[in-house]
C-alpha positions as a printed NumPy array, in Angstrom:
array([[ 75.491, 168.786, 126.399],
       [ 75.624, 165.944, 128.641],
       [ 75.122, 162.403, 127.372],
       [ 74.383, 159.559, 129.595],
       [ 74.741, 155.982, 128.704],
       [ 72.857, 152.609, 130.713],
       [ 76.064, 151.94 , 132.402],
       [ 76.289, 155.56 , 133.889],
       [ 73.396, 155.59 , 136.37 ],
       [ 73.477, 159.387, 137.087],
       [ 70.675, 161.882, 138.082],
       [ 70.036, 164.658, 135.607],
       [ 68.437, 167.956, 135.987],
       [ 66.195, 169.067, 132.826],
       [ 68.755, 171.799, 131.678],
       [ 71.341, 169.081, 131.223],
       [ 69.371, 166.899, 128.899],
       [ 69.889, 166.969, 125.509],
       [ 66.989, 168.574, 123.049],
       [ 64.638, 166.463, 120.768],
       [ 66.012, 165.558, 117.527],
       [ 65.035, 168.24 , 114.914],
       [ 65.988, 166.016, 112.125],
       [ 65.863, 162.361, 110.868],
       [ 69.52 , 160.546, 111.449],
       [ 70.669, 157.292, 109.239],
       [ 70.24 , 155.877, 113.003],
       [ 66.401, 157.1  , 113.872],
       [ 65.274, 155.735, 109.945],
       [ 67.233, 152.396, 110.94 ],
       [ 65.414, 151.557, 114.341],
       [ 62.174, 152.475, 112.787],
       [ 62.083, 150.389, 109.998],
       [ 63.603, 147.575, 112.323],
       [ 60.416, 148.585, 114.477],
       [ 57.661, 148.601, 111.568],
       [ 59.301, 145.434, 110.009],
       [ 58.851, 143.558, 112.967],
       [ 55.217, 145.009, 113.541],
       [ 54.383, 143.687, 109.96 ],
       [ 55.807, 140.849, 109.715],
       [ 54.401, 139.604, 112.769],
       [ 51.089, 140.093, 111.438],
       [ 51.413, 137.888, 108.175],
       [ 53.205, 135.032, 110.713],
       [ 51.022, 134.89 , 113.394],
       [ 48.389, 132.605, 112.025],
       [ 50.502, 129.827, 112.398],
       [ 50.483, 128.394, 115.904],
       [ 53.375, 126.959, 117.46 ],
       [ 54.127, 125.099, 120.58 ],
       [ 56.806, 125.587, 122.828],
       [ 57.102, 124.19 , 126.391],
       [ 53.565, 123.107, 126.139],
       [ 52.615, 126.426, 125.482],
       [ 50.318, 127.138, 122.595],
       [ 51.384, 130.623, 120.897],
       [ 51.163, 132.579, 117.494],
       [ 54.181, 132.456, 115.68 ],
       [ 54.443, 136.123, 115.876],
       [ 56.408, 135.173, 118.911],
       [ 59.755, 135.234, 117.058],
       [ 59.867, 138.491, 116.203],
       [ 56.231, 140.796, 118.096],
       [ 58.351, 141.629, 121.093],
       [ 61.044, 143.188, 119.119],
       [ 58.805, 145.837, 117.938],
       [ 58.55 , 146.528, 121.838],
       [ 61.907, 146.323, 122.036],
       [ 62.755, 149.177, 119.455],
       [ 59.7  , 150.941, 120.713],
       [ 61.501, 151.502, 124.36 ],
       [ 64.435, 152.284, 122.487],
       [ 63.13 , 155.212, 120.263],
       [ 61.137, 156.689, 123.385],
       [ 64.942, 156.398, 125.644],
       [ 66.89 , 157.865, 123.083],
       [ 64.625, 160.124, 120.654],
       [ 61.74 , 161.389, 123.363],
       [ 57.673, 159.967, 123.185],
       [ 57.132, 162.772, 120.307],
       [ 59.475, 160.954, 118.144],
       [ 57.843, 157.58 , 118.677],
       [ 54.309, 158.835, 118.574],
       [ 55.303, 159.307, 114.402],
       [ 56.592, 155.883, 114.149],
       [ 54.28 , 154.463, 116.128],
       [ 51.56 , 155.926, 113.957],
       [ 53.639, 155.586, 110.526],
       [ 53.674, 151.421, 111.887],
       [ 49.696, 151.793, 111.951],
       [ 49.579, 153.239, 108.543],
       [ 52.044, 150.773, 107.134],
       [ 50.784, 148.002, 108.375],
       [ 47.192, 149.376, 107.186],
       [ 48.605, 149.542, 103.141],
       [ 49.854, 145.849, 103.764],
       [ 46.582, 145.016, 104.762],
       [ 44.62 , 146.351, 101.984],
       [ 47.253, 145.096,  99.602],
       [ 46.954, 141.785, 100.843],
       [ 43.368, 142.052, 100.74 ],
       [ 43.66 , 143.598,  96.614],
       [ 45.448, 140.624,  95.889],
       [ 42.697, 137.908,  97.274],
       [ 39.705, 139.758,  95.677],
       [ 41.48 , 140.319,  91.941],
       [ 40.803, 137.194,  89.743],
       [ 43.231, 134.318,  89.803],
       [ 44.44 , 132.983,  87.048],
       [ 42.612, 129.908,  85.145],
       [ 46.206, 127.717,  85.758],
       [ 46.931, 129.09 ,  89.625],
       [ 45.26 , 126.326,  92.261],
       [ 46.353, 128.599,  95.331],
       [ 43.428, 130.692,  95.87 ],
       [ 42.068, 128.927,  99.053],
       [ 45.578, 128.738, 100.956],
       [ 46.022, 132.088,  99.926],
       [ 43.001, 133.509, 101.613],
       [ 43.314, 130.759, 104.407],
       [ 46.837, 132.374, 105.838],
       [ 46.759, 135.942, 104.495],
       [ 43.16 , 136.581, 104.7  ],
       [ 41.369, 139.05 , 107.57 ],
       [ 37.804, 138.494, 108.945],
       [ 37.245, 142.342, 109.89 ],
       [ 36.78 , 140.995, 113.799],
       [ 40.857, 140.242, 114.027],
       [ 41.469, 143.12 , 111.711],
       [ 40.049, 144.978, 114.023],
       [ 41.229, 143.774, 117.445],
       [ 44.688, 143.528, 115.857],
       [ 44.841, 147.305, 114.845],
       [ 43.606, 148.54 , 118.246],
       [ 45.366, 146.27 , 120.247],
       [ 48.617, 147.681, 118.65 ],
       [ 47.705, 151.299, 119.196],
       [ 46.915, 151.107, 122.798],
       [ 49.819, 148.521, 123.85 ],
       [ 52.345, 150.858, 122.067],
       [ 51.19 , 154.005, 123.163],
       [ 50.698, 152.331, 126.902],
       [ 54.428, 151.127, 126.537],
       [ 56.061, 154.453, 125.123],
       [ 54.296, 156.595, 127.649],
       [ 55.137, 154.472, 131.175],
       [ 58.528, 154.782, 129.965],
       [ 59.25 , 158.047, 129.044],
       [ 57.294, 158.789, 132.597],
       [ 59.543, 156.356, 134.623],
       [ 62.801, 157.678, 133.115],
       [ 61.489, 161.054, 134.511],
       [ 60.732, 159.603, 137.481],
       [ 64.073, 157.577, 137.415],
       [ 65.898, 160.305, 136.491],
       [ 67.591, 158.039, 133.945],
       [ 68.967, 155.72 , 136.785],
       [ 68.17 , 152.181, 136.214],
       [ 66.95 , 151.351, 132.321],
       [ 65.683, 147.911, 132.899],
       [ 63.435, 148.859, 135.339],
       [ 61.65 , 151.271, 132.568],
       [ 61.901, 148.97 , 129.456],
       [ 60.658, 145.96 , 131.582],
       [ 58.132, 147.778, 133.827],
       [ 56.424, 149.687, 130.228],
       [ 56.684, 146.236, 128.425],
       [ 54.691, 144.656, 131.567],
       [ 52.309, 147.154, 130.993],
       [ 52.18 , 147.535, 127.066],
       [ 51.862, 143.64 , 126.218],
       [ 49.297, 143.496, 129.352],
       [ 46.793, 145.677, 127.246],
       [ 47.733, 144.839, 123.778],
       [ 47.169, 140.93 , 124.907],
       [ 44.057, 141.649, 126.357],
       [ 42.785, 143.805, 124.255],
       [ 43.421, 141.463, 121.082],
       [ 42.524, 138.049, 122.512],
       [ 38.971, 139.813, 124.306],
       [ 38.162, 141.581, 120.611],
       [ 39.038, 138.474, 118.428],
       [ 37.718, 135.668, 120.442],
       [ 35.434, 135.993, 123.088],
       [ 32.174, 134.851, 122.526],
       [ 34.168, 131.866, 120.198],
       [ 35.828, 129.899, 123.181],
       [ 35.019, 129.525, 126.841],
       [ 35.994, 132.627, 129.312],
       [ 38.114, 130.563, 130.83 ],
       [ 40.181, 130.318, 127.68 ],
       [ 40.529, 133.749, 127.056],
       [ 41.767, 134.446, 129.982],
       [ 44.699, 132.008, 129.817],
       [ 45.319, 133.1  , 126.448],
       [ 45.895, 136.461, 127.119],
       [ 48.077, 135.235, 130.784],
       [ 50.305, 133.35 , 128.534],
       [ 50.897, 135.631, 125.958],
       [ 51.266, 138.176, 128.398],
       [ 54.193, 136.435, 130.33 ],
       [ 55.924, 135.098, 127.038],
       [ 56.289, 138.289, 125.175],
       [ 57.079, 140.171, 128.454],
       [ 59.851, 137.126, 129.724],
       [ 60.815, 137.488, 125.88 ],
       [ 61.501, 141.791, 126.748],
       [ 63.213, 140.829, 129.948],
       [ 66.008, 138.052, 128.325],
       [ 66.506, 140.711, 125.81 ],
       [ 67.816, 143.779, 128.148],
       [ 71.111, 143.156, 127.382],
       [ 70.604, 143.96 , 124.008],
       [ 68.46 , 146.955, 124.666],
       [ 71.333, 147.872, 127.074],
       [ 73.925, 147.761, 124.327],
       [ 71.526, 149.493, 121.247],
       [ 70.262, 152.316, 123.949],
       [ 73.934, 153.294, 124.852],
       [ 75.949, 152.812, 121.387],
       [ 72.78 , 155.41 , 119.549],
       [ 73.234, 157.752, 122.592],
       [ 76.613, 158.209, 121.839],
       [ 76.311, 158.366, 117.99 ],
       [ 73.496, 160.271, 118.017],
       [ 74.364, 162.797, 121.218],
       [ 71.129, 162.393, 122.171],
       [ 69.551, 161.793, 125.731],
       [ 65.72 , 162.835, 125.44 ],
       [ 63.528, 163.447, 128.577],
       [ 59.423, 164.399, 128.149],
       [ 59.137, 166.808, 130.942],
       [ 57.266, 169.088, 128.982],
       [ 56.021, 166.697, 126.201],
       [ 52.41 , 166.727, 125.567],
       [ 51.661, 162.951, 125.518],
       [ 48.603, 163.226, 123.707],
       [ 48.576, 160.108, 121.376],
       [ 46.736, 161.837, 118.101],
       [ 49.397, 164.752, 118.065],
       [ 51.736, 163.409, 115.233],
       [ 52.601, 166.306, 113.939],
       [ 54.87 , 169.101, 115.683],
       [ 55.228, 169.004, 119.241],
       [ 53.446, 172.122, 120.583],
       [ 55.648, 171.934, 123.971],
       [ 58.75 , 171.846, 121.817],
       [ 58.482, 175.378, 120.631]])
C-alpha cells in the first residue's frame, strides 16, 4: 500500500492507491463534524453583515469557507463516496436545526420573556432564503467535491493546491450565485446582484487560497494516520447515491 503525502508530488497508477475506507475512523467522524459545524453555524451567523475593506459581507465569512476547506479534505483523503454521506448528513443536519429553530419561534413565549421579535428577527427563515440557502449548499458542495476528486485523477495526485483551489473556484462560484440570484433578485437592482455574488465569490475563494497551508498540513498528517490515499476512477459520482457505492463492489 502506497501512501502519498502533499509534499511527495509522485504519479500513481490505480493499483497503487489505497482502497476506500470500509469503516468510520476517530479521524473521518472528526473532520466531519468540523465540516457540518462550520456549515451550521454559518447559517445562524450570517444575518449579520460585516464590513471589511469596504466590502459588505455576511458574517458567515469567519467560518463558510472552512466547510470547503474540510470538504476538499474528505474528498483527498476518504474518496467523493465518502463525502457524498457527509455532504448529505450536513443537509440533513442543518435541515433539523432549521425546523428546531423554527419550533422554537412558533411555541408560545412566555408572559415575562420580551425577546420574541429579536428572536424571529436573527433566527427566523422567510422560505425564499431557506430555500436558496439549502440548494445553494448542495450544488456548490457537490460542484467542489467532484472537480476535485476529477483533477487529482487528472493530476495524478501531483500538485494539491491546484485541486483544492481550482474546485473551491468552482464550488463558491455556483453556491454564490446560486444563493444571492434565489434570495434576492427581483429585491435589488441586477446590477447589485451581480456584485454581490463577484465579491463573495472572490472573498470566500481568496479565504480557500490563504488557507492551503493548512489544508497542506491536515491532508498529509490524516494520510499518514489513516493509510489512506483515495482516487475515484471508478466512483460513480452520482450525487443522490448515499448509500453503498455500487463501483466499490
Amino acid at each position: 500500500m502506497m501512501v502519498a503525502s502533499p509534499e511527495k508530488e509522485t504519479k500513481r497508477d490505480p493499483q497503487d492507491c489505497a482502497p476506500a475506507p470500509q469503516g468510520y475512523t476517530i479521524w473521518f467522524t472528526l473532520v466531519a463534524a468540523v465540516f457540518i459545524t462550520s456549515l451550521i453555524t454559518a447559517n445562524i451567523i450570517a444575518v449579520k453583515l460585516i464590513a471589511v475593506w469596504g466590502l459588505v459581507l455576511p458574517a458567515a465569512m469567519v467560518i463558510f469557507p472552512l466547510s470547503y476547506l474540510f470538504g476538499d479534505v474528505l474528498t483527498e483523503v476518504y474518496g467523493y463516496h465518502r463525502a457524498r454521506q457527509v455532504i448529505w448528513l450536513g443537509f440533513a443536519c442543518n435541515l433539523l436545526t432549521v425546523l428546531a429553530i423554527w419550533a422554537g419561534q412558533m411555541l408560545p413565549a412566555a408572559s415575562f420573556w420580551d425577546g420574541q421579535s429579536a428572536y424571529e428577527r436573527i433566527l427566523g427563515y422567510t422560505p425564499r432564503i431557506f430555500l436558496a440557502s439549502f440548494l445553494a449548499y448542495v450544488v456548490g458542495e457537490f460542484a467542489n467535491s467532484y472537480v476535485l476528486a476529477r483533477l487529482k485523477i487528472a493530476t495524478h495526485g501531483r500538485w494539491l493546491w491546484t485541486r483544492t483551489i481550482g474546485s473551491t473556484l468552482v464550488g463558491q462560484a455556483l453556491d454564490s450565485g446560486v444563493f444571492i440570484t434565489l434570495a434576492f433578485v427581483g429585491t435589488i437592482p441586477a446590477a447589485e446582484v451581480a456584485t454581490a455574488i463577484v465579491t463573495q465569490w472572490l472573498a470566500k475563494s481568496c479565504y480557500e487560497a490563504l488557507a492551503t497551508p493548512i489544508t497542506y498540513g491536515v491532508v498529509a498528517f490524516l494520510k499518514r494516520r489513516e493509510g489512506l490515499d483515495v482516487y475515484d476512477y471508478d466512483t460513480n459520482f452520482n450525487p443522490i447515491l448515499i448509500g453503498r457505492d455500487p463501483s466499490r463492489g
